[in-house]
N, C-alpha and C positions, 0 to 999 in steps of 0.2 A: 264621105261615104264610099267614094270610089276605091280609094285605097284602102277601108276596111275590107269591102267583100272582096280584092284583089289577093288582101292576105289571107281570109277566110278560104279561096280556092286555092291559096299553097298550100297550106293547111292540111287539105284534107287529099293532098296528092299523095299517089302509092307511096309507100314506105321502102319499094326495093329498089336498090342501091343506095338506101338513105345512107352511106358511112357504113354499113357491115360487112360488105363484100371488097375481092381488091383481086386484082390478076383477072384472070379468066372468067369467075365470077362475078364480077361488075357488071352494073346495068351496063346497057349502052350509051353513046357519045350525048346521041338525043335525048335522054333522057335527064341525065345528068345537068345538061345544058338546059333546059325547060324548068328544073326546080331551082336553077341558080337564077336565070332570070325571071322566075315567078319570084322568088325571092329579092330579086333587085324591085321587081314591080311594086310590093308591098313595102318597100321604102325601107327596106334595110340595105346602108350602103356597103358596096363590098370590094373588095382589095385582092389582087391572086396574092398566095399563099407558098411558100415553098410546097414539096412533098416528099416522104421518102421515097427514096433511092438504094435497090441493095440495100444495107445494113446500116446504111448513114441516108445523108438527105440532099436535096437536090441542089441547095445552097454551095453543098460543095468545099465547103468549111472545116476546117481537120477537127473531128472534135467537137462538132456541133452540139449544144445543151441540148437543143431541143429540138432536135431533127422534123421534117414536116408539120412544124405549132408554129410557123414566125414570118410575118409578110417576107414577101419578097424584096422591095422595096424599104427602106428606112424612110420613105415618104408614102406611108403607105397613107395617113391619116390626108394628105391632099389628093392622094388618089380617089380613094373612097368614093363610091360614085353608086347611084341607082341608075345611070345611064344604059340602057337594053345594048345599043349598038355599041361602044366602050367594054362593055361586059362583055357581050361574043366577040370582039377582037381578042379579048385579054382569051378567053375558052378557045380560039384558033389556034390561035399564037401556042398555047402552054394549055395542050391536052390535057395532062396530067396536072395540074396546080391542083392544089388546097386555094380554097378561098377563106378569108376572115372577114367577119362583117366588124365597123365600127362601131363601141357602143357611145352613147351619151348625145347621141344625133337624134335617132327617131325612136330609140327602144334603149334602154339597161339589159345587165343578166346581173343574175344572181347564181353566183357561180360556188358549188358546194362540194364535200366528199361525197361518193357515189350513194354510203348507205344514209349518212344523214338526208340526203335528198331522199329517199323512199320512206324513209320513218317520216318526213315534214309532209313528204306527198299522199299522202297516207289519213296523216291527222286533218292536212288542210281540205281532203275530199270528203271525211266522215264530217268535218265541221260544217260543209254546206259553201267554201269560200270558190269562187271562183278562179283556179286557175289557169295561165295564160299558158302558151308554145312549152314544153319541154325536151327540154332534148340530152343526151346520156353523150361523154368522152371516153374513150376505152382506156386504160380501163378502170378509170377509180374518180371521175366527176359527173357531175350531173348540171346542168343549167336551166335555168328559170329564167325566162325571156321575159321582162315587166317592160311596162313605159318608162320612156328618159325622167326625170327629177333634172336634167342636165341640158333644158333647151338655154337658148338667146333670152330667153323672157324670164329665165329665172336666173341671173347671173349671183345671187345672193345667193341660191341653194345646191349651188354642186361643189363637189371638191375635186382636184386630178387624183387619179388612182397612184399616181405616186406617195399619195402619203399613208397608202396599202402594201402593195407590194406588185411586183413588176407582173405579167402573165408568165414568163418565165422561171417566176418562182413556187410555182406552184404546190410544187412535189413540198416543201418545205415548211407547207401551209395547210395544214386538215382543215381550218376554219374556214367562215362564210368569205367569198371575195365578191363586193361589187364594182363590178364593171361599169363603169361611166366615162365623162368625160376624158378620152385620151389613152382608153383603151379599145380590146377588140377578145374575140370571141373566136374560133372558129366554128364555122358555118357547115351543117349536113350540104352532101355525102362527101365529107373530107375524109383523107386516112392519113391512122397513125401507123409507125413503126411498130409499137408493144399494144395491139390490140387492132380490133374491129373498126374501130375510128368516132367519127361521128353521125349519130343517127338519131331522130324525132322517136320520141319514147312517148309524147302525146300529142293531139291538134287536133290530128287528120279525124274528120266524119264530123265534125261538129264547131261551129264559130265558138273563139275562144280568142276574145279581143286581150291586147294587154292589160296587165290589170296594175293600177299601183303599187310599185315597189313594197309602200310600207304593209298592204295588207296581209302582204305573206311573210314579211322581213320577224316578225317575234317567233315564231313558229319554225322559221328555217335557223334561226342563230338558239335558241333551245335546242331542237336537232344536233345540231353542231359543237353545241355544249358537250350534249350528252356523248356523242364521237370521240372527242377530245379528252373527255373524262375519262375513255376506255383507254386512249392510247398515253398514257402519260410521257412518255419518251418524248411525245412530237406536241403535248400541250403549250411548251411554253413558249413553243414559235408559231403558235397557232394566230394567224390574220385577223383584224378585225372583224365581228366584235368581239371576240370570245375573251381577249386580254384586257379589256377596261371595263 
């Protein structure tokens, strides 16, 4: 119970510098720092993050795919931690970091094209279903924060996201991607190079517990159908489910 109403006050914390501001426009240090570890406190574990830098990214990589979207760390999955004090070293240390939270631990996402996510959020609010955390990647994804399917107790019922497709492939993939075991997300208020960044599109004012994957899962891969259908160019590399 505690760590619900823990997430339920991220939740509904301000939305400014959730990921849409960058430079001079940014919340402040405190601010920033207060929703990553309200975010650590509601049991999503989190990783720093590269970020951009200038025209490239902080990794510093000739050529980076995917400049400020990729831990810092290639151990970032041991890192991962809801630790408060761990977290503000890592926010000392590395002002500027992107964080990524890990999914398959305490939450999933449901990770989609930006409009298939409003056409599904759309139908799943006129339908009466409860949806959980949303949050918008600039500038063309949307995520849906559900509960893991991917704990220790159910080792029968997860798969690794490798036999999806990497988070770096995204661009490559209009279709639905779940996030689970062995992957990761980036977490508000991160920023991208080509856009606004990332920022909570819904939560805040109202408890809005995670809700089972599969209740929204028909609804967001129709969406996704229909996306796909329009883009025929990118249909046929489009991510599970939309090709079986």
């Amino acid at each position: 119970m505690e760590r619900k109403s823990r997430f339920s006050q991220w939740l509904r914390r301000p939305r400014s510098g959730a990921g849409g501001d960058t430079g001079a426009d940014a919340a402040s240090e405190a601010a920033r720092e207060e929703l990553l570890l309200a975010a650590a406190a509601a049991g999503f574990p989190l990783a720093p993050a590269a970020h951009p830098s200038g025209y490239g990214c902080s990794c510093e990589r000739i050529g980076c795919p995917t400049p400020g979207r990729h831990p810092v760390s290639f151990a970032w999955q041991t890192l991962a931690t809801t630790d408060a004090e761990k977290v503000t070293k890592w926010l000392r240390a590395q002002p500027e970091a992107n964080f990524v939270t890990a999914t398959g631990i305490a939450h999933d996402v449901l990770d989609v094209p930006l409009e298939a996510g409003r056409q599904a959020l759309a139908r799943l609010t006129a339908a009466g279903v409860d949806v959980g955390p949303v949050a918008t990647v600039a500038p063309d994804r949307m995520l849906f924060f559900t509960a893991t399917r991917g704990t220790p107790d159910d080792e029968d019922e997860w798969w690794p996201c490798e036999l999806d497709c990497h988070p770096e492939t995204m661009d490559e993939h209009p279709g639905l991607r779940w996030h689970c075991r062995g992957s990761y997300v980036l977490l508000p208020p991160s920023r991208v190079p080509d856009g606004e960044g990332v920022a909570w599109l819904q939560g805040q004012g109202a408890e809005r517990p995670l809700p089972d994957p599969l209740t929204l899962l028909e609804t967001l891969t129709d969406a996704c159908a229909q996306y796909a259908g329009e883009r025929p160019d990118h249909h046929e590399s489009a991510a599970w489910p939309i090709g079986r």
